[in-house]
Structure formats: C-alpha cells, structure tokens
SELUM-642833 format. One record per residue (C-alpha): residue in one letter; chain; y, x, z. Coordinates in Angstrom, 2 decimals, padded with zeros to 5 digits. Each point is the difference from the previous one (the first is absolute). Example, Ala and Ser with C-alpha at 12.3 -4.5 7.8 and 13.67 -1.06 7.14 Angstrom:
! residues 2
PT  code  unit       py       px       pz
PT     A     A  -004.50   012.30   007.80
PT     S     A   003.44   001.37  -000.66
! end
This chain:
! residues 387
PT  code  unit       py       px       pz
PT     X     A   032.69  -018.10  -055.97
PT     X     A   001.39   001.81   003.01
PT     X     A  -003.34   002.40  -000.26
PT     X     A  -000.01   000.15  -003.68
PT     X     A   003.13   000.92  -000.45
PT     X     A   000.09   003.41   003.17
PT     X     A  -003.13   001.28  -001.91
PT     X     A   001.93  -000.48  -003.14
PT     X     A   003.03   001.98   001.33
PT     X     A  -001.69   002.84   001.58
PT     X     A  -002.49   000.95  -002.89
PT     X     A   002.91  -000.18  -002.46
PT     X     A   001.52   002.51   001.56
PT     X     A  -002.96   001.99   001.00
PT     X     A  -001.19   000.03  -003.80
PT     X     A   003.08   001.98  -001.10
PT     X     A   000.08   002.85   002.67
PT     X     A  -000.76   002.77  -003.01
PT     X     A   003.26  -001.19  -001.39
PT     X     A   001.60   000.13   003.15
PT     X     A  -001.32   003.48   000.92
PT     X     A   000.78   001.39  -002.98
PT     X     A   004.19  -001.39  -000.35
PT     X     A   000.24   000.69   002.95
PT     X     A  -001.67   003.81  -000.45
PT     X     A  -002.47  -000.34   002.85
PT     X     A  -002.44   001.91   001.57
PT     X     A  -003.17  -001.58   001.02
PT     X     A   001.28   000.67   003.97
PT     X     A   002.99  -001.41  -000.83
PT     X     A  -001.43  -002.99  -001.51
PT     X     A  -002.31  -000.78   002.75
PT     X     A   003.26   000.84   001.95
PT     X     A   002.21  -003.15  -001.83
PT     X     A  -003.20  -001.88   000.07
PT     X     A  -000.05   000.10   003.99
PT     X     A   003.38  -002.25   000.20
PT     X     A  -002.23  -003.10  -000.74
PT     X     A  -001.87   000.89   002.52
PT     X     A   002.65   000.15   002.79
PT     X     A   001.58  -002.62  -001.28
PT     X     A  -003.26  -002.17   000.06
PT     X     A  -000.77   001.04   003.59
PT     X     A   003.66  -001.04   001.33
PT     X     A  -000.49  -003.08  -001.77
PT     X     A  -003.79  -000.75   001.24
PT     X     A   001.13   000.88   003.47
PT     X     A   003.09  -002.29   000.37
PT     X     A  -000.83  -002.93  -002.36
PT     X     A  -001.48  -001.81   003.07
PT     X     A   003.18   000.16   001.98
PT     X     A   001.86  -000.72  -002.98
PT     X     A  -002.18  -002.70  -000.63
PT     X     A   000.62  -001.28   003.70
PT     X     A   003.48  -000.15  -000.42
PT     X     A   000.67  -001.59  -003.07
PT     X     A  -003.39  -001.04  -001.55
PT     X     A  -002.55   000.69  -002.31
PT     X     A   001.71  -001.73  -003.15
PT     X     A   003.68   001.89   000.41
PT     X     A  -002.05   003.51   000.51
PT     X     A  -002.06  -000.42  -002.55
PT     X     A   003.36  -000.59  -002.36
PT     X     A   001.43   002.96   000.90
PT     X     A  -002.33   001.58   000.29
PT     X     A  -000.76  -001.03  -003.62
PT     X     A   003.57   001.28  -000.96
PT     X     A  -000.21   003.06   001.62
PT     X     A  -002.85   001.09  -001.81
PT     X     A   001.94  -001.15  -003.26
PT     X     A   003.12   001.83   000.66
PT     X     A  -002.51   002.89   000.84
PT     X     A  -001.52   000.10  -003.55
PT     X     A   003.64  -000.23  -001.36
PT     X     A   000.90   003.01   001.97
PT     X     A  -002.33   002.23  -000.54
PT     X     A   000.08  -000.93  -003.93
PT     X     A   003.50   001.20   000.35
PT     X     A  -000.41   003.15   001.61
PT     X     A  -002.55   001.07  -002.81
PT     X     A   001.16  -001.95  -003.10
PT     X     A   003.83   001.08   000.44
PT     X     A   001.20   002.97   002.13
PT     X     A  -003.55   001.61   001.46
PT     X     A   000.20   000.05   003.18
PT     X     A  -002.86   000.63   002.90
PT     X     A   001.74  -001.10   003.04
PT     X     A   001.08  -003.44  -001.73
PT     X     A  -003.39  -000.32  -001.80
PT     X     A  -001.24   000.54   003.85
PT     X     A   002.07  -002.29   001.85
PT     X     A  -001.09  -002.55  -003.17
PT     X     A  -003.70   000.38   001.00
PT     X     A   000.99  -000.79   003.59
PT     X     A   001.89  -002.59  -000.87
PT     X     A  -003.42  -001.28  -001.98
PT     X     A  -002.74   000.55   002.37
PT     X     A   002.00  -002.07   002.95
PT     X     A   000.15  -002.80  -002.19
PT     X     A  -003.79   000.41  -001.20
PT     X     A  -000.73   000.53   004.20
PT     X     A   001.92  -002.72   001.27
PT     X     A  -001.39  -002.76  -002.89
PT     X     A  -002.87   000.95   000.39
PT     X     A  -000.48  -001.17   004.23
PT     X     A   001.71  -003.20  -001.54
PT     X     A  -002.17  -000.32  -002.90
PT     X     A  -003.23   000.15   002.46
PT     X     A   001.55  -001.85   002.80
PT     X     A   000.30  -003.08  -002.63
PT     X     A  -002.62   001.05  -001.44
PT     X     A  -001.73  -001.10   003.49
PT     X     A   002.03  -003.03   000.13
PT     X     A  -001.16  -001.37  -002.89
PT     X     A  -003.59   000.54   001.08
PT     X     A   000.47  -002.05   002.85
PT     X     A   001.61  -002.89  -001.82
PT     X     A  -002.85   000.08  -002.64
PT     X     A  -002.61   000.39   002.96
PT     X     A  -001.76   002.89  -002.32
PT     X     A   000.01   003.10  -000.75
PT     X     A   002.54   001.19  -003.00
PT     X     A   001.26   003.03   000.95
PT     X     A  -002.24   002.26  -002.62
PT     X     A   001.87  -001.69  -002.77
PT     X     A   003.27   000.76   000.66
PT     X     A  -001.39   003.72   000.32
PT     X     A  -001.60  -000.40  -003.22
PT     X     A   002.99  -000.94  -001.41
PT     X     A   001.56   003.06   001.62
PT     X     A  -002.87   002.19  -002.15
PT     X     A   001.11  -002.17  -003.52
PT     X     A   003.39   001.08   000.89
PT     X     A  -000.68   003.58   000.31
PT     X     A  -001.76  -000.36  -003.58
PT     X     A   002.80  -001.74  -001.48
PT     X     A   002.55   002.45   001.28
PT     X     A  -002.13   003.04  -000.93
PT     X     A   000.10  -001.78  -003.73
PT     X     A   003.41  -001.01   000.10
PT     X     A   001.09   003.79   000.79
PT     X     A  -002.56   001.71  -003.13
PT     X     A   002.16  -002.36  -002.13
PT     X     A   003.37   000.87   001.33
PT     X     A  -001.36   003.89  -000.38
PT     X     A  -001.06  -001.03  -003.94
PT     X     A   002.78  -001.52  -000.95
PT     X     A   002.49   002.57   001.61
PT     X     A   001.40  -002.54   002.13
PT     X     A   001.83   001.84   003.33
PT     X     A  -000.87  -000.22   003.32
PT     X     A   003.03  -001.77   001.01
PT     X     A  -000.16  -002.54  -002.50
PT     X     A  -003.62  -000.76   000.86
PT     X     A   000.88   000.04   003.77
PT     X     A   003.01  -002.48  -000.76
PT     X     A  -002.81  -002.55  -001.70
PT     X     A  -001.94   000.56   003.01
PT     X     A   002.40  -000.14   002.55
PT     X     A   001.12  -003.74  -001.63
PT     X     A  -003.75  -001.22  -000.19
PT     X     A  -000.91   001.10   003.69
PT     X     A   003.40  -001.93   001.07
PT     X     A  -000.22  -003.67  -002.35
PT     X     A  -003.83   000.64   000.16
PT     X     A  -000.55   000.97   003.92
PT     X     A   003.04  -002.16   000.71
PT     X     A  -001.89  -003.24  -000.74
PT     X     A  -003.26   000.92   001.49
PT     X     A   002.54   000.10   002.96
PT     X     A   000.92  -003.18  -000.32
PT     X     A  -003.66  -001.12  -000.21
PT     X     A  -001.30   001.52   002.98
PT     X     A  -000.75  -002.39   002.88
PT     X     A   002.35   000.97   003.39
PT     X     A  -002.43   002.31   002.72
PT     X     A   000.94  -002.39   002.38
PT     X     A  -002.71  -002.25  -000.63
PT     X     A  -001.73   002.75   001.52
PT     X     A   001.25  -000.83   003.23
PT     X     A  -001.70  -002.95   002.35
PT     X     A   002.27  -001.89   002.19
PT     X     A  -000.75  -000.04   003.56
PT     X     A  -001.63  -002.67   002.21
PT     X     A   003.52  -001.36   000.39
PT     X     A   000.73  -000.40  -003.24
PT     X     A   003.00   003.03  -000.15
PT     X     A   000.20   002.41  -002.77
PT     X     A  -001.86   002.99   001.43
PT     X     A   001.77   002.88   000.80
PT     X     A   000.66   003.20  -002.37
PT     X     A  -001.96   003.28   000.84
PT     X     A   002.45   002.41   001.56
PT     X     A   000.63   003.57  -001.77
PT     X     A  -002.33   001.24   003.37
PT     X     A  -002.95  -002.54  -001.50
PT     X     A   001.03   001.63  -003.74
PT     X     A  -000.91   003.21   001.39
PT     X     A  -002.61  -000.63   002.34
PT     X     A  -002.61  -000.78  -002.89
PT     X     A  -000.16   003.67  -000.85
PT     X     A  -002.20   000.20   003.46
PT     X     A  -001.57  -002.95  -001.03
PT     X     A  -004.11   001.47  -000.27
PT     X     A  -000.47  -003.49  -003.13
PT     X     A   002.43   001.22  -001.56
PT     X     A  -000.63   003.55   000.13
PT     X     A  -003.41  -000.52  -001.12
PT     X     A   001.36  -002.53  -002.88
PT     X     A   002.46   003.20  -000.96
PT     X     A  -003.13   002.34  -000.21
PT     X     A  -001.72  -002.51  -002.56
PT     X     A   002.97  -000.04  -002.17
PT     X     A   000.52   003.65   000.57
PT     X     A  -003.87   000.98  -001.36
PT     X     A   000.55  -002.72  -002.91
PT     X     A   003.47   000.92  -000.81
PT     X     A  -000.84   003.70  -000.60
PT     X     A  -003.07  -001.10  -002.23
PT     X     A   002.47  -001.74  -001.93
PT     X     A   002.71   002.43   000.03
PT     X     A  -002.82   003.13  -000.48
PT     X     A  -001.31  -002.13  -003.33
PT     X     A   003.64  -000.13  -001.33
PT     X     A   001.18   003.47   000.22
PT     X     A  -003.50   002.45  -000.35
PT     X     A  -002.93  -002.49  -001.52
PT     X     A   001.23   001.07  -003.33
PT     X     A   000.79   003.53   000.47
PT     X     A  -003.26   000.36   002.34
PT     X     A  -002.31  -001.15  -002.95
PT     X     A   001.77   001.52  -002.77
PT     X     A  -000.04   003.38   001.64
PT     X     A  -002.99   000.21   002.50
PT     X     A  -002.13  -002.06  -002.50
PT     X     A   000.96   000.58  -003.52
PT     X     A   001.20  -003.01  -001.92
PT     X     A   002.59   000.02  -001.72
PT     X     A   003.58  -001.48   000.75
PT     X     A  -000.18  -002.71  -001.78
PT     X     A  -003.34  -000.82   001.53
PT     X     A   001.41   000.87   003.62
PT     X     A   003.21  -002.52  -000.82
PT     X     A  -002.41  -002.87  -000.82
PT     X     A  -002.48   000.87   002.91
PT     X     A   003.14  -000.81   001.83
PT     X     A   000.65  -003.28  -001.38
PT     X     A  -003.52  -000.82   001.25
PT     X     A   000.63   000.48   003.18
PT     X     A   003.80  -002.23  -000.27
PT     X     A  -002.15  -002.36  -001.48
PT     X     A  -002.63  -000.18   002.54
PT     X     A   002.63   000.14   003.25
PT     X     A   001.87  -003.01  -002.35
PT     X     A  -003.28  -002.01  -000.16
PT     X     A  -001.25   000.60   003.20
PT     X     A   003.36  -001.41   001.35
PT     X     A  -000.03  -003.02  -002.21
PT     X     A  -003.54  -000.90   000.86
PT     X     A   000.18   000.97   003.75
PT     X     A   001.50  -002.96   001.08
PT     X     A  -003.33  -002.15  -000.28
PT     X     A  -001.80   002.75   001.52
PT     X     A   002.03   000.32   003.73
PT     X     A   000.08  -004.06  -000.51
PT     X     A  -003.55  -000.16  -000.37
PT     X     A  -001.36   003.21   002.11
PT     X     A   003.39   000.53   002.79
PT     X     A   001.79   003.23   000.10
PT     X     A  -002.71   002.75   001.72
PT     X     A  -002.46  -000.52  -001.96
PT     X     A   001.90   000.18  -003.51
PT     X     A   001.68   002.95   001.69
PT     X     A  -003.28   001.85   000.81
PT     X     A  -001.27  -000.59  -003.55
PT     X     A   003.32   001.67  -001.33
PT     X     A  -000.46   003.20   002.13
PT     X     A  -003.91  -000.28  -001.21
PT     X     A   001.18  -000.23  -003.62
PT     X     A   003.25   002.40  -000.16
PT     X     A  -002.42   002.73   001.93
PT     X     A  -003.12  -000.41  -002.43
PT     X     A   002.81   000.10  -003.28
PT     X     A   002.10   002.74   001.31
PT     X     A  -003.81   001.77   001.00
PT     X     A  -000.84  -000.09  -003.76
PT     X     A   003.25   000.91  -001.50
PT     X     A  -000.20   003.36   002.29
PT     X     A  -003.86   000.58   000.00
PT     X     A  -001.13  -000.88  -003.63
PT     X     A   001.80   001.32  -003.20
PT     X     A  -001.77  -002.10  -002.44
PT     X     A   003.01  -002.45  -001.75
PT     X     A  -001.65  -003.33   000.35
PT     X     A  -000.64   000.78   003.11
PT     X     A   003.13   000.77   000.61
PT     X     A   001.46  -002.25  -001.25
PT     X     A  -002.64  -002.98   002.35
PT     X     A   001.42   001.88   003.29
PT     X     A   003.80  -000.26  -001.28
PT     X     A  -000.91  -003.52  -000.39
PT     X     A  -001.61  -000.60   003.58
PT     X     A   002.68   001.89   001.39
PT     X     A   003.12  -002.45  -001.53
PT     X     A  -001.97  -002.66   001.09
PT     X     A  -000.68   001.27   003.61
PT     X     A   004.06   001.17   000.37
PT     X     A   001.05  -002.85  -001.23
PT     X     A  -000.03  -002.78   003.22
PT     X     A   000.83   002.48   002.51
PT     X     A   003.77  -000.16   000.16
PT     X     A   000.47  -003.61  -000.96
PT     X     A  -002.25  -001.12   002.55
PT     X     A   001.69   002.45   002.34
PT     X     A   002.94  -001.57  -000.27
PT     X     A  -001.13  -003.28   000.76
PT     X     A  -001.53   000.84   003.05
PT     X     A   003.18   001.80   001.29
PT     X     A   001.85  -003.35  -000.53
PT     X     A  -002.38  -002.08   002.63
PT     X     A   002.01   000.04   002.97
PT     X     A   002.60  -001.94  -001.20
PT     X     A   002.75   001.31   002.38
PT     X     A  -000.70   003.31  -000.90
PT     X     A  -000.85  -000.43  -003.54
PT     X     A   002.98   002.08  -001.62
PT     X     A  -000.57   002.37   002.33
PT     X     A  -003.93   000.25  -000.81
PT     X     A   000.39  -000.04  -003.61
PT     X     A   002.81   003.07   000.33
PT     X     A  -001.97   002.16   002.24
PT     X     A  -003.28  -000.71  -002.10
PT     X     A   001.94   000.19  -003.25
PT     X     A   001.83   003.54   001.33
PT     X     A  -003.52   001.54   000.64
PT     X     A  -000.68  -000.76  -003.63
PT     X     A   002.58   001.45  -001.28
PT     X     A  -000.57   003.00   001.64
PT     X     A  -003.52   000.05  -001.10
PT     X     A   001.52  -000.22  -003.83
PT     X     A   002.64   002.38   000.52
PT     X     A  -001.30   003.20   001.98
PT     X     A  -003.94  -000.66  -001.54
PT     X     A   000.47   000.79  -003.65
PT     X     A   002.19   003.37   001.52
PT     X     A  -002.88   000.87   002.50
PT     X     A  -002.71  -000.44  -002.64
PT     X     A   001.86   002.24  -002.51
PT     X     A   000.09   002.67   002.24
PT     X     A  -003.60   000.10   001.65
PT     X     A  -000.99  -000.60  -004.15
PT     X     A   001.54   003.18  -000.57
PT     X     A  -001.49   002.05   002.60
PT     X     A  -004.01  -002.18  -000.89
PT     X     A   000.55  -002.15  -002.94
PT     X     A   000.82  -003.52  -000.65
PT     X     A  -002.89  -001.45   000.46
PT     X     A  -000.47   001.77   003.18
PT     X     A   003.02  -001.34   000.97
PT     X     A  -000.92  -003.06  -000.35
PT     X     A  -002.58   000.22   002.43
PT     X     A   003.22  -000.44   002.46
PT     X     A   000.45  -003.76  -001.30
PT     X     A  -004.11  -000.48   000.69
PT     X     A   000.45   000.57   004.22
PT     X     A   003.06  -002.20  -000.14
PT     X     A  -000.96  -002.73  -002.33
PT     X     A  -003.81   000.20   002.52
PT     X     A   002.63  -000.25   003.01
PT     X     A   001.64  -003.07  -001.26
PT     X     A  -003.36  -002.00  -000.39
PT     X     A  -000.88   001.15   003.66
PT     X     A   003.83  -001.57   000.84
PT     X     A  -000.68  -003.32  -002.23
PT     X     A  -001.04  -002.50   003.52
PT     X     A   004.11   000.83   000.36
PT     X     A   000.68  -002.57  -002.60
PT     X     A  -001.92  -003.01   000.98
PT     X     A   001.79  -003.81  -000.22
PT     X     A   001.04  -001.60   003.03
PT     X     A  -002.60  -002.27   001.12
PT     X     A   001.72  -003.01  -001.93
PT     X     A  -000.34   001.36  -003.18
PT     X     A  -003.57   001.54   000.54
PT     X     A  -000.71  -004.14   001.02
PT     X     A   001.41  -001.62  -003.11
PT     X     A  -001.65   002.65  -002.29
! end
C-alpha cells in the first residue's frame, strides 16, 4: 500500500507538468527550476528521516510524513488551479518531495523488517508495487487531462487516497524494533546515538552498498526520462512506438521485481546482483549500438530486467546492522536519490553536446561499477546458512 500509493502520488503529478508549465506560463528553465523543489525537499527529508525515525519511530514518521506529502499535492494544486503562483507552487513541491523522502527510509526500513519476520526475501515486491503505482498514476493523470478535470481537484483525490490508503499500510507495518536483539542480559539494547547516525556515511559496506544503488538507480532513472526520446530521435520510430518501447522496459523492471524474490532466495544477493549488471550492460549495449527495432526493443527488455533488483536489494542490505539500520537505509537511500535526481540533468546535457545514446554510455561505466561493488551486499552469515 504504503509503496503503491508514493508511486501513485508522484507520477500523478509528474504526468501533468505541460499543464502546469503552460498556466503557469513557463519557460523550460523555469520549469526545471519549480521542478528542483522536490528535489530539496526529498534530500532534507532522506537526510533526517533516520533521526526522525530515532526519536519518534518509524510508524509516526511515516504518517506524517504521509500527510505532508498530501498537504503538498493540495498546495501546489492551489497555487496553479487558483491564483498562479511560482513561489507557492515551489514551496508545494517542497512540501511534496520531504514527504516522498522521508516515507520512503520508512517504507524500506519496514520493508526490511518484514523480511526478517518472513525469513525471505520480499523487498522487490513492494518496489514492484512502487512501478504499478507509477503506471496507475501516469493513467489516472491522462484521464484527469481528458476529461478537463483541474489539477487541484485531482491532487485533492490524491492527497485523500495517499492519507486513508498509506494511512493503513501504516497501521500494518510491523514496529523496526524487532530489528533489535536484546543483549546477553536480557535488557533492551541501547539506541544508536545521532554520532552512530552519522558515522555510517564513513562506513566503506555501506558506501559500496550506496554505489550499487547509485549505478542501478540512474539505469532506472536514465530509462524513465531519455529511453523514449533517445529512440525516437537517435533511432527513428515514431512516438507512439518510443511511448510503448517504454512500457517494455516498466514492464520488464515490474517483472523482474516480482520474480526476483525466488532468485536472491535461491542464488543469495552477489550473484543475482552480478547477473543484473551483466544483463542491464548487454540491454543498454544494444539499445545504443544497434538501431534495428526488435533489437531494440530485446536490449530495453534486458536492461528493465537488469535495473530492476538493484535498489530493492540495496535497501535490504543497508538495513543489516540492526542498530544502524535507519541510518543505513537513509544514507543508501540518499545516494539514490541523488543518482535519480542530478543523472537524468547530467545526461541531457552531455546528450546535447554527443547525443543520447552517447550519453548513455555514462550509465554503462556506472551500472559496470555497481556489479564490481555487488560482494557489498552479501547476508550476514545467518541468513547465507538458512538459505
């Protein structure tokens, strides 16, 4: 629910930024200008969800974290739907991108809980369902757009679902206490300090863990904002043939996630890791190298599937160390952020000096990086033995 429901509220917005850009009489600066408030508000609220988290818990963040984002969409519906206004429309955005930050180090940090209650791997799904909410939002805004519904009524709707909705996935997480292992003399072990919080960032695992989810992150996030604009323009098809190349490779990352689970079960986390750098750089190889469409369209499919376990499995790793789990999963979870945020930027502007698919070339050296970085993410010796 809790991931369904983020991916939900962020590509409904997303969907309708022509309508935004244009009542709000935009230039394309200026729109990458508004668009850069989610992004600081997402960083602020990736790097103090762990304390936050500390302090009053993983369950009460996520909330308000929840509402936040809610009374984000609200806002920013306002400041375009009423009385146009940038700065309001801005602060909105902020207001959004904390919220979508700070859930989402909750989201993965119970995420991680839940995987060691089960005793298995489950993390992929709830990224999955992340994808089906992107869909769903993305579909949810074309109707608003045909039926001439306005932005702030549609962010109202969405701002209520992501609250009831997200609200009782909440409720249904299990506490990340059961993370914790009580000592020797049977006393609750004792919280990591904000000095621990901030020591992981010198932590080389963790680092190394970042680096994965940093190369996999940016072939996600280089998929979602050029695959359709590389192969319409560097290759030829045509946009409705670029659109649907790009539902290939949503519906490849989707399956791959869904199916993934059995895999690091069966095989452990390096190995499946390796095999996704193997088959993101062979996909990504073909979609830059060979401009024949089936072809094409083989590598976009290799390439969802090799993106696709990176950042979930990420994310689990972070949350290992139980004592510094929020922590982990912040630091890890901030490096792929940035990775989604300042990538699609960088690639746009090296495109435009060599061409897309050039560009792209970029994503091959990281995404070859992060296999190299995979041994990062092995299981504690317990869960390599019950395997």
């Amino acid at each position: 629910m809790l991931f369904g429901v983020s991916g939900l509220a962020l590509a409904s917005w997303l969907a309708r930024t022509p309508a935004v850009k244009q009542a709000l009489d935009l230039s394309t600066s200026d729109m990458g200008l508004l668009l850069f408030g989610i992004a600081i508000g997402s960083l602020c609220g990736l790097l103090l969800s762990s304390h936050l988290i500390a302090h009053f818990g993983a369950r009460s963040v996520m909330l308000a974290s929840l509402i936040a984002l809610a009374v984000g969409q609200v806002v920013t519906g306002f400041a375009i739907t009423g009385t146009p206004s940038f700065a309001l429309a801005f602060a909105g955005l902020c207001l959004l991108g904390a919220g979508l930050g700070t859930c989402d180090v909750g989201m993965n940090l119970s995420g991680a809980v839940t995987e060691r209650v089960l005793g298995r791997t489950i993390m992929p799904v709830f990224h999955a369902f992340f994808s089906i909410g992107t869909i769903l939002g993305a579909l949810l805004a074309a109707g608003a757009e045909l039926l001439n519904i306005s932005l702030l009524a549609q962010n109202i709707a969405v701002g209520i679902a992501v609250v009831v909705i997200g609200g009782a996935g909440v409720r249904m997480t299990q506490s990340e206490h059961i993370l914790e292992t009580p000592s020797e003399s049977g006393e609750a072990p004792a919280r990591s300090t904000w000095r621990e919080r901030l020591l992981v960032w010198r932590n080389p695992r963790i680092l190394a863990i970042g680096v994965i989810v940093l190369g996999m992150a940016l072939a996600e996030g280089a998929a979602n904002d050029w695959l359709t604009l590389a192969v319409v323009q560097e290759h030829g098809v045509a946009n409705e043939t670029g659109a649907l190349i790009f539902g290939v490779f949503v519906t490849a990352m989707t399956a791959g996630r869904l199916a993934g689970v059995r895999v690091i079960d069966r095989f452990g986390r390096v190995p499946v890791l390796r095999a996704c750098a193997v088959l993101a750089v062979i996909g990504l190889s073909l979609v830059i190298l060979v401009p024949i469409l089936w072809i094409v369209i083989v590598g976009v499919v290799l390439w969802g599937l090799g993106a696709s376990l990176g950042f979930p499995t990420g994310m689990s790793a972070a949350a290992d160390d139980p004592r510094t789990a929020a922590a982990s999963v912040s630091a890890v979870a901030t490096m792929g952020y940035l990775a989604f945020l300042a990538g699609p930027p960088m690639i746009g502007f090296v495109g435009e000096q060599i061409g897309l698919l050039g560009a792209l070339g970029l994503v091959l050296v990281l995404i070859i990086i992060a296999g190299f970085a995979s041994p990062a993410a092995r299981e504690p010796q317990e869960q390599r033995m019950s395997r």
